[in-house]
N, CA, C, O and CB atoms as a CASP TS submission, in Angstrom:
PFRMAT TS
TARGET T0000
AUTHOR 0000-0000-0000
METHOD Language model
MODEL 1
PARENT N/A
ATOM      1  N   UNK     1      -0.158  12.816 -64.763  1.00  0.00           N
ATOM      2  CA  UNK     1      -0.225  13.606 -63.566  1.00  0.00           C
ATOM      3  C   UNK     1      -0.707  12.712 -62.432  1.00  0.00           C
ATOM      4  O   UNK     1      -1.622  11.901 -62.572  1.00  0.00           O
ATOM      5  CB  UNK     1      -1.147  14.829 -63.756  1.00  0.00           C
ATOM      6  N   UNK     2       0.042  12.933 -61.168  1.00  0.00           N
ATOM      7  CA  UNK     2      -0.542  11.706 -60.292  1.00  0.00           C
ATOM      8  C   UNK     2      -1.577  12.649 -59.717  1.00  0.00           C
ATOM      9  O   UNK     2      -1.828  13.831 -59.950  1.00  0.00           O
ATOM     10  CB  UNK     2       0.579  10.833 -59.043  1.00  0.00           C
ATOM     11  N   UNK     3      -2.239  11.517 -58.671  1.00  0.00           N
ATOM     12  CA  UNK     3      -3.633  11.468 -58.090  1.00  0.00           C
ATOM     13  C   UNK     3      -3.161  12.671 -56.898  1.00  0.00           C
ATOM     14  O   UNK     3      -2.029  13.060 -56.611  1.00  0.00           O
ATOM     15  CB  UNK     3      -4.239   9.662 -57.441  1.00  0.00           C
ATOM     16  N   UNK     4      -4.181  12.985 -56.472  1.00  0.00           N
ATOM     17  CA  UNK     4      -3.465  14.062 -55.075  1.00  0.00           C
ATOM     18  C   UNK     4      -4.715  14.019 -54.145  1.00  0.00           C
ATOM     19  O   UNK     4      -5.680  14.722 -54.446  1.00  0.00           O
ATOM     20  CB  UNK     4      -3.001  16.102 -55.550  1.00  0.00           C
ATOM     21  N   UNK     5      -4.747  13.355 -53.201  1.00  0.00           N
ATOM     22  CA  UNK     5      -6.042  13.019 -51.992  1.00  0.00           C
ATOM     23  C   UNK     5      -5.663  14.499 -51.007  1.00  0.00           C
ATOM     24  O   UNK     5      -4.632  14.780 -50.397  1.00  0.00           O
ATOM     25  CB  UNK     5      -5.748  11.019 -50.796  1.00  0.00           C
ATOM     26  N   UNK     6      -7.035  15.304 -51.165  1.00  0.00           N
ATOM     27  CA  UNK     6      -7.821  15.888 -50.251  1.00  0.00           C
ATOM     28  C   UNK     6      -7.791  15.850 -49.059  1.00  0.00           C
ATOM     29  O   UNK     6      -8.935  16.094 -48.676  1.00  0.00           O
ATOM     30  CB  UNK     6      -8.710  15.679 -50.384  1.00  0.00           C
ATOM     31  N   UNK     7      -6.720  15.574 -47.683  1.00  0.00           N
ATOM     32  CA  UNK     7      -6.870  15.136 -46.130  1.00  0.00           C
ATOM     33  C   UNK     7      -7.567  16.328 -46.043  1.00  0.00           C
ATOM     34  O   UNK     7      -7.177  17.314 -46.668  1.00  0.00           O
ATOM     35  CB  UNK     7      -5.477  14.866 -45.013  1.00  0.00           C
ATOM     36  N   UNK     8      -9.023  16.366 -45.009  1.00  0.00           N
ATOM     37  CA  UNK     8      -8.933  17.763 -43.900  1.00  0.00           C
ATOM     38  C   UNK     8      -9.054  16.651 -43.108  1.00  0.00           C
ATOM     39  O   UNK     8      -9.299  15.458 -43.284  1.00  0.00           O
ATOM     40  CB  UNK     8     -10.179  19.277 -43.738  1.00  0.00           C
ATOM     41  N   UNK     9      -8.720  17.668 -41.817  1.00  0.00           N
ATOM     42  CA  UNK     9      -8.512  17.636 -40.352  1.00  0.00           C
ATOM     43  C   UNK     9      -9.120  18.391 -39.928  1.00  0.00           C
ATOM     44  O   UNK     9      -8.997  19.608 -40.065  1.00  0.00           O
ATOM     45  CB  UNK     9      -7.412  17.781 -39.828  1.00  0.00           C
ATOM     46  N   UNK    10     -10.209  17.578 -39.086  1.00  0.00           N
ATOM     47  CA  UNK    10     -11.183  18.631 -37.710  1.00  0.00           C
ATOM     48  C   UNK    10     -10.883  18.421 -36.349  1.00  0.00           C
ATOM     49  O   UNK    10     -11.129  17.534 -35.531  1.00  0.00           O
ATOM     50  CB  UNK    10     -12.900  18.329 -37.600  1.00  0.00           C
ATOM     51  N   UNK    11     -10.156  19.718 -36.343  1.00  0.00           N
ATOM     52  CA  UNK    11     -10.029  19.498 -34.917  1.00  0.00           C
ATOM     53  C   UNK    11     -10.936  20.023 -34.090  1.00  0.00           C
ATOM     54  O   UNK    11     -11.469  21.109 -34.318  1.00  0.00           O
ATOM     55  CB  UNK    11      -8.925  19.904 -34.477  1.00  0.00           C
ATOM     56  N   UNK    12     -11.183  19.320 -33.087  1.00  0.00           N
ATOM     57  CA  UNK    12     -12.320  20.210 -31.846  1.00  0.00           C
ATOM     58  C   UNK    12     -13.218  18.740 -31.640  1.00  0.00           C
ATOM     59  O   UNK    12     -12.802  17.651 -32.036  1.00  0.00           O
ATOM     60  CB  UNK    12     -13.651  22.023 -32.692  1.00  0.00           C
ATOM     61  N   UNK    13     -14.226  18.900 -31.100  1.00  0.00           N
ATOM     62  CA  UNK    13     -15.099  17.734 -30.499  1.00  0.00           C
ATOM     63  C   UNK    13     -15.486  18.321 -29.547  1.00  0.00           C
ATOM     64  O   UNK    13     -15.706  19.530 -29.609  1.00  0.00           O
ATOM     65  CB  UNK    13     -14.532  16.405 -30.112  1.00  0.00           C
ATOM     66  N   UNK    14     -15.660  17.628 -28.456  1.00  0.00           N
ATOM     67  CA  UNK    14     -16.526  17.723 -27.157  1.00  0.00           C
ATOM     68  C   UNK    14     -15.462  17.897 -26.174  1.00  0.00           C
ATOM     69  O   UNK    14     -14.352  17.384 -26.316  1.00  0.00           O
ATOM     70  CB  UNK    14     -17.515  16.381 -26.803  1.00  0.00           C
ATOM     71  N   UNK    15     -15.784  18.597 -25.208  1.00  0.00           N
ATOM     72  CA  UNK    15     -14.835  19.218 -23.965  1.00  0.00           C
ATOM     73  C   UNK    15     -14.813  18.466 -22.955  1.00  0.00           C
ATOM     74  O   UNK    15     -14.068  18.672 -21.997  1.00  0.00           O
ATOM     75  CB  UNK    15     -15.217  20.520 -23.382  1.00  0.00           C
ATOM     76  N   UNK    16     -16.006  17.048 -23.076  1.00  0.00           N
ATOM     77  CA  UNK    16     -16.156  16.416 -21.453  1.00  0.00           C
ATOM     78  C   UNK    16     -15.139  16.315 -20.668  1.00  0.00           C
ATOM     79  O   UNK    16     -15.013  16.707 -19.508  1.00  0.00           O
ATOM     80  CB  UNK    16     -16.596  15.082 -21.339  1.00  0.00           C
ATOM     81  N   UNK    17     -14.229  15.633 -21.524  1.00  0.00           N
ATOM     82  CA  UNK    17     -13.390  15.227 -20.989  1.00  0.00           C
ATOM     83  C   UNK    17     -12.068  15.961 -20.046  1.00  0.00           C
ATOM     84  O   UNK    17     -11.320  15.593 -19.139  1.00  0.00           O
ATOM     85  CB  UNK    17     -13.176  14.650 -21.867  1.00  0.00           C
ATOM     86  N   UNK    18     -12.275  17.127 -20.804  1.00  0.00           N
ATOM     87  CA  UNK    18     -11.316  17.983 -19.851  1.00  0.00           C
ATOM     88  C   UNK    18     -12.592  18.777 -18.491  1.00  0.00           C
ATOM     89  O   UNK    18     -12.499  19.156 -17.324  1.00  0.00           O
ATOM     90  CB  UNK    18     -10.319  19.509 -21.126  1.00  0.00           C
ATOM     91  N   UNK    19     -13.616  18.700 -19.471  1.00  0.00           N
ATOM     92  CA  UNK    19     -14.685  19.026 -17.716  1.00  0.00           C
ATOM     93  C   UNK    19     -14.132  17.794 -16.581  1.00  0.00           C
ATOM     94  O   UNK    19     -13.373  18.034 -15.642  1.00  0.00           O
ATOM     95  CB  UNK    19     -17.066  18.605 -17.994  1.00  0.00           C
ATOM     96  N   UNK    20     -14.590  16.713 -16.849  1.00  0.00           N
ATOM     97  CA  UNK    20     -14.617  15.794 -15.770  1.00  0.00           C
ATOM     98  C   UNK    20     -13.279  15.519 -15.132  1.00  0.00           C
ATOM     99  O   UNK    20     -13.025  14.905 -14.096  1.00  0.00           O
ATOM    100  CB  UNK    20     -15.189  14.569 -16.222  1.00  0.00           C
ATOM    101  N   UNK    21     -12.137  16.376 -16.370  1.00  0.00           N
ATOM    102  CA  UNK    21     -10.673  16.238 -15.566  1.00  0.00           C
ATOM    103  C   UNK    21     -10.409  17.392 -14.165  1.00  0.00           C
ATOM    104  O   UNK    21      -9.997  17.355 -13.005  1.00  0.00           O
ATOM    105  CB  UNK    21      -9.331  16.609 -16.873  1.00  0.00           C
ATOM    106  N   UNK    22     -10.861  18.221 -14.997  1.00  0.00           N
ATOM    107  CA  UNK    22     -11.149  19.671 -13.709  1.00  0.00           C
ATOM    108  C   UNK    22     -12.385  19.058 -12.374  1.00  0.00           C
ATOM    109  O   UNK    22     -12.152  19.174 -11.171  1.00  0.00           O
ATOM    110  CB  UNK    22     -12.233  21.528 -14.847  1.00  0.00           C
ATOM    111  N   UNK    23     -13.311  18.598 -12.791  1.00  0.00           N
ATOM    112  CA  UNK    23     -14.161  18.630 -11.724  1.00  0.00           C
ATOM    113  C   UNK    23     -13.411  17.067 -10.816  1.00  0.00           C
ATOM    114  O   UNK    23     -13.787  16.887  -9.657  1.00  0.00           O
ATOM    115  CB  UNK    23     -16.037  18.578 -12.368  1.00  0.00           C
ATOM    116  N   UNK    24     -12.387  16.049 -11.445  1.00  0.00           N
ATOM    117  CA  UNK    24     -12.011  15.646 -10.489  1.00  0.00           C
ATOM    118  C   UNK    24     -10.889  15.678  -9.513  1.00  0.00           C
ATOM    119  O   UNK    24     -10.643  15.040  -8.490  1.00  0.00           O
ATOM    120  CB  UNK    24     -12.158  14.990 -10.744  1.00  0.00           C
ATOM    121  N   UNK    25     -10.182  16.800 -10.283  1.00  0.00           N
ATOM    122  CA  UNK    25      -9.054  17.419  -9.483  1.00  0.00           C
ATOM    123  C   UNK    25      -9.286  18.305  -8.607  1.00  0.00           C
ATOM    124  O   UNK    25      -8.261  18.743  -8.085  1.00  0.00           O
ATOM    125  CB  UNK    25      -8.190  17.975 -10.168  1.00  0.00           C
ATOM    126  N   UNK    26     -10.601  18.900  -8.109  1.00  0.00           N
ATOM    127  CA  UNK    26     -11.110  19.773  -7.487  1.00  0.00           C
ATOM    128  C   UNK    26     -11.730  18.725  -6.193  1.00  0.00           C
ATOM    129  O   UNK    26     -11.473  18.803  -4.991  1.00  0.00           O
ATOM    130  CB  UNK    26     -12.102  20.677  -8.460  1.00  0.00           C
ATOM    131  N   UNK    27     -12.577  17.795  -6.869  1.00  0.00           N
ATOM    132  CA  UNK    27     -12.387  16.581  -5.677  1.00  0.00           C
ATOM    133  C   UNK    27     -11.719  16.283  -4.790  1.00  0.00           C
ATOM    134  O   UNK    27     -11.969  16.172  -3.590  1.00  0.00           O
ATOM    135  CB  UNK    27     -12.221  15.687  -5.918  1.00  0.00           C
ATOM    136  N   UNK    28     -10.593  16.102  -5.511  1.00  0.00           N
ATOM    137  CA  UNK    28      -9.471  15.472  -4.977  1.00  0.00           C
ATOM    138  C   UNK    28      -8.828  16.457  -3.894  1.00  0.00           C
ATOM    139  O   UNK    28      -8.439  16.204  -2.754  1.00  0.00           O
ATOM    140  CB  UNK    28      -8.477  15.088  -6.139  1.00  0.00           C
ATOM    141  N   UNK    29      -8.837  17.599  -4.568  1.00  0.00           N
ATOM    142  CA  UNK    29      -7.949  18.742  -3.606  1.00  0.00           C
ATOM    143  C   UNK    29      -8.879  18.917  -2.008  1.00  0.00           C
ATOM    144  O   UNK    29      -8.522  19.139  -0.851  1.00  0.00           O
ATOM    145  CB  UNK    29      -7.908  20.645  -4.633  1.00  0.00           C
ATOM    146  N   UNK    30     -10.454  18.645  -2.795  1.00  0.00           N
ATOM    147  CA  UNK    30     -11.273  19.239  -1.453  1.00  0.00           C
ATOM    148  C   UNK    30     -11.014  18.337  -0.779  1.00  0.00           C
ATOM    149  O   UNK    30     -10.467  18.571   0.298  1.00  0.00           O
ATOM    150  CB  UNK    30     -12.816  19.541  -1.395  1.00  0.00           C
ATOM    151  N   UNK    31     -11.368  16.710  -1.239  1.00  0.00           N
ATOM    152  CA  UNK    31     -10.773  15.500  -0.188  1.00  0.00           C
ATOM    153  C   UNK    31      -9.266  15.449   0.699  1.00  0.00           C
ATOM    154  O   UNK    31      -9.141  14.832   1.758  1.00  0.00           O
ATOM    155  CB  UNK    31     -10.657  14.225  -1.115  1.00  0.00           C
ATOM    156  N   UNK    32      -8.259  16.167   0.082  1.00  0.00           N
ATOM    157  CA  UNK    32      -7.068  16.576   1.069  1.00  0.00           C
ATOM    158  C   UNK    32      -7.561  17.318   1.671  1.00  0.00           C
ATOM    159  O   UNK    32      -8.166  16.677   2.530  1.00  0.00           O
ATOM    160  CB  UNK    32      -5.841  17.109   0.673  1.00  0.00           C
ATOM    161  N   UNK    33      -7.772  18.611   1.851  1.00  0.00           N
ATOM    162  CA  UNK    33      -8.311  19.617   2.550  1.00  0.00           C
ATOM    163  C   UNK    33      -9.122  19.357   3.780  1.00  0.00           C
ATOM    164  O   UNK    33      -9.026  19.883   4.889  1.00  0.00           O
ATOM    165  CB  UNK    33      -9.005  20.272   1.725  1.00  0.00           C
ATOM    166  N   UNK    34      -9.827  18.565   3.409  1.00  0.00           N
ATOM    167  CA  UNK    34     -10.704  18.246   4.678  1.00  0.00           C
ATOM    168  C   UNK    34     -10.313  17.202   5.602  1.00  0.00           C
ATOM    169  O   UNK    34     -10.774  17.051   6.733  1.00  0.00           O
ATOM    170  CB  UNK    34     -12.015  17.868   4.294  1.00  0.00           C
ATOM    171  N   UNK    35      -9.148  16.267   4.859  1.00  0.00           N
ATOM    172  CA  UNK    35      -9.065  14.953   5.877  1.00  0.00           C
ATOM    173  C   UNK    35      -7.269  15.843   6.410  1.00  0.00           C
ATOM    174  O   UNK    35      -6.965  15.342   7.493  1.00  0.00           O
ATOM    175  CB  UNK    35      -9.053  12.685   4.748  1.00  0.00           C
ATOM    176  N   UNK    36      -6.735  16.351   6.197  1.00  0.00           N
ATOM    177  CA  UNK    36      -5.644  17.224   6.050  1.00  0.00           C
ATOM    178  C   UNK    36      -5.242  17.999   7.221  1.00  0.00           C
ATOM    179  O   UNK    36      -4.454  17.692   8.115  1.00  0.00           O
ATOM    180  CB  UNK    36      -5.904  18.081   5.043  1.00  0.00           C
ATOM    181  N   UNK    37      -6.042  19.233   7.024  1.00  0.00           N
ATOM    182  CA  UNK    37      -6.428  20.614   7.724  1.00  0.00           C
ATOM    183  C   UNK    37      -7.757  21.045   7.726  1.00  0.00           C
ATOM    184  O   UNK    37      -8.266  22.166   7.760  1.00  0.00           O
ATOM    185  CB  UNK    37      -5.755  21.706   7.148  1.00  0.00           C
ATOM    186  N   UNK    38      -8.248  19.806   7.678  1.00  0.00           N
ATOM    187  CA  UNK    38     -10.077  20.788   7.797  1.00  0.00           C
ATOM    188  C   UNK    38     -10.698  20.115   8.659  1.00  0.00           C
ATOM    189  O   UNK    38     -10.176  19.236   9.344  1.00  0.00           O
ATOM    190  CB  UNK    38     -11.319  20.834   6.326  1.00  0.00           C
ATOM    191  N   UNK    39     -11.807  20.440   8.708  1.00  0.00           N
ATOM    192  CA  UNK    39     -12.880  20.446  10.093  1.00  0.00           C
ATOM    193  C   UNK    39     -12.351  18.279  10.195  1.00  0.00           C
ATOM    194  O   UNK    39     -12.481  17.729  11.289  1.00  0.00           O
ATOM    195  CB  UNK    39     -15.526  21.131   9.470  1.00  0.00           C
ATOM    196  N   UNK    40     -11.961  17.648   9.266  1.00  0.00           N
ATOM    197  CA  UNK    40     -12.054  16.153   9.261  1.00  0.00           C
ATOM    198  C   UNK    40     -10.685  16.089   9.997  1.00  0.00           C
ATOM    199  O   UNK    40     -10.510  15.060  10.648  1.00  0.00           O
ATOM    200  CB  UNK    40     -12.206  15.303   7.664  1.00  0.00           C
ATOM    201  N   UNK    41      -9.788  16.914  10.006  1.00  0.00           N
ATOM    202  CA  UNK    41      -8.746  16.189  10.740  1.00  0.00           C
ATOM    203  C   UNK    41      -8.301  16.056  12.230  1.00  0.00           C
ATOM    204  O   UNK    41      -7.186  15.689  12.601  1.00  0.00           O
ATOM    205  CB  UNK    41      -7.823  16.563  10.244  1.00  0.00           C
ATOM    206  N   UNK    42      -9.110  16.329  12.840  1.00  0.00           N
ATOM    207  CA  UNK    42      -9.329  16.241  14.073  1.00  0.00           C
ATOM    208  C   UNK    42     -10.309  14.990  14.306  1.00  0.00           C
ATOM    209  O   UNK    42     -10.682  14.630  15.423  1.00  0.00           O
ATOM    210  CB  UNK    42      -9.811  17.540  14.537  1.00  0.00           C
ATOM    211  N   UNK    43     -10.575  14.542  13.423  1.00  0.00           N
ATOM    212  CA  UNK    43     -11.645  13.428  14.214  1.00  0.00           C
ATOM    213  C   UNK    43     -11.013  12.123  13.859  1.00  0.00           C
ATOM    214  O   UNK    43     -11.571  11.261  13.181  1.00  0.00           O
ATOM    215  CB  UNK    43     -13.426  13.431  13.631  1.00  0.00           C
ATOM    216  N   UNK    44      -9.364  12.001  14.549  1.00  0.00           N
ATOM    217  CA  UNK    44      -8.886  10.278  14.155  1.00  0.00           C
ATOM    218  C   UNK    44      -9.182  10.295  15.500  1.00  0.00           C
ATOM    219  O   UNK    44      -9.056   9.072  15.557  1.00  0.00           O
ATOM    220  CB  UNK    44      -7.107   9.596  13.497  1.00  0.00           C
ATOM    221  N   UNK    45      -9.494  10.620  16.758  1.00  0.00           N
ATOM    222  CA  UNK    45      -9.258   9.956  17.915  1.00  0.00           C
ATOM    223  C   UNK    45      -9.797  11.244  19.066  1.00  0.00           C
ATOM    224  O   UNK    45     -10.569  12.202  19.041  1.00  0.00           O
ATOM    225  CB  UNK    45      -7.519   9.404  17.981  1.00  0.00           C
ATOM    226  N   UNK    46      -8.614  10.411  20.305  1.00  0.00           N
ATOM    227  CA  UNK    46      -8.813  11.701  21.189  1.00  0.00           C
ATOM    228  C   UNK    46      -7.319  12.721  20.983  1.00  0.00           C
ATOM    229  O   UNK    46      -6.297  12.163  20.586  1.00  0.00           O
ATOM    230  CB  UNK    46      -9.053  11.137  23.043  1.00  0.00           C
ATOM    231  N   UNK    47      -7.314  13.863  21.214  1.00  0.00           N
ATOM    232  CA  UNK    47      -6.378  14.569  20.989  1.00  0.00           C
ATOM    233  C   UNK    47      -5.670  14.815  22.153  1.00  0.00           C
ATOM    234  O   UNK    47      -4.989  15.835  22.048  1.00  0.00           O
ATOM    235  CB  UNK    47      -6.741  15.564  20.390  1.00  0.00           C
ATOM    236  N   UNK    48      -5.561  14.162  23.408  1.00  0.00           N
ATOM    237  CA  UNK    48      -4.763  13.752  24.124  1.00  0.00           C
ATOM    238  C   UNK    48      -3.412  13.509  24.098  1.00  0.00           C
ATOM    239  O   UNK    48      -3.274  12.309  23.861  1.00  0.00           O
ATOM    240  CB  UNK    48      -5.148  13.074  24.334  1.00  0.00           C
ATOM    241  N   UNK    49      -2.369  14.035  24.220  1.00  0.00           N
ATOM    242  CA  UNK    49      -1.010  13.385  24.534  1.00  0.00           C
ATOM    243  C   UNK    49      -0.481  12.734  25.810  1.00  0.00           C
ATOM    244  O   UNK    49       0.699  12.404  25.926  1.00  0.00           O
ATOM    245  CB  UNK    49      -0.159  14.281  24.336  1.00  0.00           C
ATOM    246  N   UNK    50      -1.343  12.572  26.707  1.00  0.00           N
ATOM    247  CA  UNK    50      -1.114  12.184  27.733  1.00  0.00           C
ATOM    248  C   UNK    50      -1.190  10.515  27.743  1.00  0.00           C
ATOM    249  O   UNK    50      -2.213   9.861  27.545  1.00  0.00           O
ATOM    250  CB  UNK    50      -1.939  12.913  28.550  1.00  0.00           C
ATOM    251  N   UNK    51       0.013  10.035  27.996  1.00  0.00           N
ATOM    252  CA  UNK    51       0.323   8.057  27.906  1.00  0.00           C
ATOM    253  C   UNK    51       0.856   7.496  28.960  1.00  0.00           C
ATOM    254  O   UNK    51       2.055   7.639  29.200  1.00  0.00           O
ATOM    255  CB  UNK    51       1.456   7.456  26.772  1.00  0.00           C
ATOM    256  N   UNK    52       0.324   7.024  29.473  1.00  0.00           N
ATOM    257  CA  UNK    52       0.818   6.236  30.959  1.00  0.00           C
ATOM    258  C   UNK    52       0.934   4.746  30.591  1.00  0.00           C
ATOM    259  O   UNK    52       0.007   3.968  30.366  1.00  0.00           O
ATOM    260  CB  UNK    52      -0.423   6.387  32.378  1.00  0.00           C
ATOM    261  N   UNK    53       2.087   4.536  30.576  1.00  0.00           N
ATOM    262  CA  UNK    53       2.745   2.945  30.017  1.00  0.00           C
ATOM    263  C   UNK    53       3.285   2.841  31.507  1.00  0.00           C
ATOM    264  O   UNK    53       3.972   3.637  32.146  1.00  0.00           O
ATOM    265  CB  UNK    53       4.242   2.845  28.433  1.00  0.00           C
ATOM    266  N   UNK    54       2.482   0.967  32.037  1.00  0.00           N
ATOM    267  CA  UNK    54       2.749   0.541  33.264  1.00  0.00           C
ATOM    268  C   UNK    54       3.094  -0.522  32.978  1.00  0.00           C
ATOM    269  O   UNK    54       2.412  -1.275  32.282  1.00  0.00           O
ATOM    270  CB  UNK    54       1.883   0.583  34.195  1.00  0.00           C
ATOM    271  N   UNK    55       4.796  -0.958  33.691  1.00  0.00           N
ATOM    272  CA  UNK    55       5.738  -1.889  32.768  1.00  0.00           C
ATOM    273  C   UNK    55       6.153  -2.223  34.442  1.00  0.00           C
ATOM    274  O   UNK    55       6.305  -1.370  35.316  1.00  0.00           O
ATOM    275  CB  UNK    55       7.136  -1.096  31.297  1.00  0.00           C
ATOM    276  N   UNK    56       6.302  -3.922  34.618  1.00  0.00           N
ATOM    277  CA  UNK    56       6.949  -4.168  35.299  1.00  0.00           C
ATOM    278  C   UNK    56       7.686  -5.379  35.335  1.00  0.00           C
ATOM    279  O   UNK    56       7.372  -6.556  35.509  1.00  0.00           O
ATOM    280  CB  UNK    56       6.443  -3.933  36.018  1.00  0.00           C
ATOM    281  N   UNK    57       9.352  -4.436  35.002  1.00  0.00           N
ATOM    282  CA  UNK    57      10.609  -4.938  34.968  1.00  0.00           C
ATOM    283  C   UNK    57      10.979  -5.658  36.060  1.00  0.00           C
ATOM    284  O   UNK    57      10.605  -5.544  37.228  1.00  0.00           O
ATOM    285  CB  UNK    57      11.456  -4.027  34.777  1.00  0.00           C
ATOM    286  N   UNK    58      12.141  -6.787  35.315  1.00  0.00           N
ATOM    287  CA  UNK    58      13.096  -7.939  36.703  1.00  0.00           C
ATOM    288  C   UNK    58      13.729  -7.023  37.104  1.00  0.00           C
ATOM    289  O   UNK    58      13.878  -5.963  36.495  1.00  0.00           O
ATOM    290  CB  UNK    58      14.307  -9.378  36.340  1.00  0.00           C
ATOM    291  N   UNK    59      14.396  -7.423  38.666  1.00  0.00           N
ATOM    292  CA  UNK    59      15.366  -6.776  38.938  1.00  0.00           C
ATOM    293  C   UNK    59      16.404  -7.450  38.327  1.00  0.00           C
ATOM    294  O   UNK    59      16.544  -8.552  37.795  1.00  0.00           O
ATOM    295  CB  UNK    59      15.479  -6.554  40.195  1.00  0.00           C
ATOM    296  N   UNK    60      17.175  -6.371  38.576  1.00  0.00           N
ATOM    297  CA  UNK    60      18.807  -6.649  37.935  1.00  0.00           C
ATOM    298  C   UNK    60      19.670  -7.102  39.283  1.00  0.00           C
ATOM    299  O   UNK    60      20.747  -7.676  39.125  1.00  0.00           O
ATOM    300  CB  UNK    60      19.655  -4.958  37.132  1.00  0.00           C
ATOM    301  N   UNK    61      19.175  -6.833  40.572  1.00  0.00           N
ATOM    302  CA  UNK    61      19.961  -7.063  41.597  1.00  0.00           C
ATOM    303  C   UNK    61      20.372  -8.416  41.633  1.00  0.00           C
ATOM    304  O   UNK    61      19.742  -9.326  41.093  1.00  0.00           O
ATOM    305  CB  UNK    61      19.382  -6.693  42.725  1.00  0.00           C
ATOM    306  N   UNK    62      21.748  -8.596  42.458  1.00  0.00           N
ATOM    307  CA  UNK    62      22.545 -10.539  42.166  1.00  0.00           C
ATOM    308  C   UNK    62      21.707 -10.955  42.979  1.00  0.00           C
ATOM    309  O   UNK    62      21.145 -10.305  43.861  1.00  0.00           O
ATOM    310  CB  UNK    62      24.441 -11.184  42.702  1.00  0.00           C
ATOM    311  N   UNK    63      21.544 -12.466  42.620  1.00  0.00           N
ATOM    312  CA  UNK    63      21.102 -13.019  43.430  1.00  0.00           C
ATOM    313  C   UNK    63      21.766 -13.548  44.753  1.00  0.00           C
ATOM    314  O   UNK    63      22.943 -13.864  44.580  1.00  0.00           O
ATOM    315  CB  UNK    63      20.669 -13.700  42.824  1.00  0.00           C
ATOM    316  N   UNK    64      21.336 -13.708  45.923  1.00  0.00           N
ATOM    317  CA  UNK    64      22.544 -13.611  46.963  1.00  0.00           C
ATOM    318  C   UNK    64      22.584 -15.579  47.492  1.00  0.00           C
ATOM    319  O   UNK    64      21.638 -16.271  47.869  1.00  0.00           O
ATOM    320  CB  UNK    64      21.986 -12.143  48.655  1.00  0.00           C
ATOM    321  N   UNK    65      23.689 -15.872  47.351  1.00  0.00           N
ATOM    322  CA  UNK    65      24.417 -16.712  47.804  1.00  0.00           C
ATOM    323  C   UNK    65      24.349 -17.528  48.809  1.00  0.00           C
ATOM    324  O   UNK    65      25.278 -18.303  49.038  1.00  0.00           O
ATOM    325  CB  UNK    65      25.143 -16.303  47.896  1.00  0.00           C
TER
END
């Protein structure tokens, strides 16, 4: 009669790891949120659209003869 080995299997352990997966996807979302649409996205600059570009072009007129 052959030999016949006993496997168990335990499954389960410790949850950290799916904690620290949740608590850094919640990070992450709040860090969009705020640099995004939240109180942070208003503060790259001034919110001005007003641009006054002062450029001064050759003439194109011939030169006269």
């Amino acid at each position: 009669m052959p030999d016949r080995d006993t496997v168990v299997v335990k499954d389960g352990g410790s949850s950290i790891g799916t904690i620290l997966g949740v608590i850094a996807i919640i990070l992450v979302l709040a860090g969009l949120w705020y640099f995004l649409i939240g109180p942070g996205a208003g503060s790259r600059g001034s919110n001005s659209n007003d641009t006054n570009i002062n450029v001064n072009l050759p003439s194109l007129a011939p030169a006269a003869s």
